[in-house]
N, C-alpha and C positions, 0 to 999 in steps of 0.2 A: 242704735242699739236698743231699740222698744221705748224701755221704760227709763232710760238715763242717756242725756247726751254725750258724746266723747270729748274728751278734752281735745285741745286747741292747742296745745303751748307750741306745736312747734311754727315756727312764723313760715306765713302763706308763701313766701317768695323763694324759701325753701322746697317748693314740690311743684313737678310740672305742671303749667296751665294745663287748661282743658283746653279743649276746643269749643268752637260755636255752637257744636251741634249737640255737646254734653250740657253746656250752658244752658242754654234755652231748654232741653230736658229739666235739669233742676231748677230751673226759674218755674215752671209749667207744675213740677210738684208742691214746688213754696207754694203757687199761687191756689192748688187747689187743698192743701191744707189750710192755708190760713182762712180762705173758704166759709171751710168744714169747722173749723174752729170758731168763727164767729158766728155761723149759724146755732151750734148748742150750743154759745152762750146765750143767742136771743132766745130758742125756743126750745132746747134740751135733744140730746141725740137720738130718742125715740123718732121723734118728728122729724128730724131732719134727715131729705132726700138725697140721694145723687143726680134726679134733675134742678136739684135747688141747690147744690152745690156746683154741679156745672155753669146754670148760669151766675152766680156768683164770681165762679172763677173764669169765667167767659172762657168756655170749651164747651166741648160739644160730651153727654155723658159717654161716648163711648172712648173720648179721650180720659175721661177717669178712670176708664173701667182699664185701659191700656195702663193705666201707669198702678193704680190700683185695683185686687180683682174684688177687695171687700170693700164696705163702707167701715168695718174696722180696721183694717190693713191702714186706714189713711191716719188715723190715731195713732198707730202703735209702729209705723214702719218710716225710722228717719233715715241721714244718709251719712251715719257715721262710723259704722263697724270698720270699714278701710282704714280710720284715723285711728279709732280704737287699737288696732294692730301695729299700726305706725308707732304711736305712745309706747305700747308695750315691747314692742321690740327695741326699742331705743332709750333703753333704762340699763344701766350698768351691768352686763354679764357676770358677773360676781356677786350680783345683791341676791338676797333671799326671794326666793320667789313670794312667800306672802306678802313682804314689803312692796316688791312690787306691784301687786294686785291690789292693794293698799294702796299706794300712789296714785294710781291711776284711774281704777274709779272714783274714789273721792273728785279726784280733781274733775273726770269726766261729768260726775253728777252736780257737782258744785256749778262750773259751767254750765250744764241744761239749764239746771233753775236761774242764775241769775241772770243767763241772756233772755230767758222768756217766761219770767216767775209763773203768769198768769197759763200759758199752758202747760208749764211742769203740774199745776195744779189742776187743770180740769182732766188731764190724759191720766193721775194717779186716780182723782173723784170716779173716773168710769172702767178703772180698773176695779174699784168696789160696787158700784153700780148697777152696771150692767156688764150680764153674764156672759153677753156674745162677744165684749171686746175681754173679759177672762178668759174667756175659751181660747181665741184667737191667741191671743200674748202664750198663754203655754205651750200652742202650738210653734209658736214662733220662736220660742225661749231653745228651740235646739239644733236653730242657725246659728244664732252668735255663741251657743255651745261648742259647737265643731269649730268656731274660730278660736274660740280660750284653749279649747284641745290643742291643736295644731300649736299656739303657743305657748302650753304647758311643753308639750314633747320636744320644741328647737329648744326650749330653756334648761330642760330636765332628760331630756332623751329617752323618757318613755316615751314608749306607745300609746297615743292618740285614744286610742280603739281599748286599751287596759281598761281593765273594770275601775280601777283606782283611780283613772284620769277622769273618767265619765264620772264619776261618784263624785270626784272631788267637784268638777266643773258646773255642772247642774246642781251641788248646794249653793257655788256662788250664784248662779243666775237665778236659783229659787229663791237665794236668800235677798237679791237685789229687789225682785218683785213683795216678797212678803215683804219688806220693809218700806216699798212704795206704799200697799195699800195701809199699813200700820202709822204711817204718817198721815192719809187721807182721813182715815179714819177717826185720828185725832184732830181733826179740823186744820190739817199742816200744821201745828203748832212746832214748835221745835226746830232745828238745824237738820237739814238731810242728812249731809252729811256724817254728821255728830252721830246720827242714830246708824249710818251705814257704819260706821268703826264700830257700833254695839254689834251689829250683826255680825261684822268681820272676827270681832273680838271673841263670841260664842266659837265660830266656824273652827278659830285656829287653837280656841283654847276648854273648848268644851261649855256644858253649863255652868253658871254658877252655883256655888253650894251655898244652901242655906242654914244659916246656926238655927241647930231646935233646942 
């Protein structure tokens, strides 16, 4: 889901294996993200290639370019939005729908960072950074939008495609990215999490007012 990983809760032996040949695809991505990821630590994302990721990830660069078509795509494209879905559909059909949007990313973002602190932190750092993986993320921010639609409308039975559902859906996902770099920015200081319920908290209940 880009910029936050999805939760996990539901246990692995709950969902059908993969096969071999889905296996070895997502081993082949791991391998050429974590790559990517330890080359801009050693020498910063400017500089680093997709032939110096391939050999890294011992492939060949046109097996990168196959699984990724950008060298930003490899930053900001994980393999969770299916799980994402799973989570949110399997939350109580009578709870409120912001609670459940509340559930679930928290727990999904809480998850990213603390299976892989050090990249939740360098993937927010070049969301403020550099401009070409900003670019990239907003363009990307309106796949896993058409997924929150799809399950706003089973939840709520609107229309996916309503102005209201789009409106509503792309403040969450803008507000999940402003609140990535708003943590970056701060030198991560602070709970992701903790700051995503600030955000949540504005979404569903307006500004706050200030005494003059």
């Amino acid at each position: 889901m880009n910029s936050m990983t999805a939760a996990r809760s539901t246990s692995p032996a709950d969902r059908p294996q993969l096969g071999l040949r889905e296996r070895k695809k997502i081993k082949t991505r791991e391998a050429i993200r974590d790559a990517t990821y330890a080359l801009i630590k050693e020498q910063g994302y400017d500089a680093t290639t997709i032939d110096q990721i391939a050999e890294r990830a011992e492939v060949s660069p046109s097996t990168v370019f196959r699984y990724f078509p950008t060298k930003e795509d490899i930053v900001l494209t994980d393999e969770y939005d299916p799980i994402l879905m799973e989570e949110l559909r399997a939350r109580p059909a009578d709870e409120p729908w912001p609670q459940t949007v509340r559930h679930v990313m928290r727990e999904a973002v809480r998850t990213g960072i603390e299976e892989d602190p050090e990249v939740a932190r360098i993937r927010t750092r070049l969301l403020v950074d550099v401009p070409a993986v900003r670019s990239r993320m907003m363009e990307s921010m309106s796949v896993t939008g058409r997924m929150f639609a799809t399950a706003i409308s089973e939840r709520t039975g609107l229309d996916p495609d309503s102005l209201e559902v789009r409106v509503y859906t792309m403040s969450l996902i803008g507000g999940l990215m402003e609140t990535s770099m708003f943590w970056a920015e701060h030198g991560h200081r602070g709970d992701f999490p903790d700051l995503l319920d600030r955000a949540l908290d504005i979404l569903q209940n307006g500004l706050p007012v200030q005494n003059r």
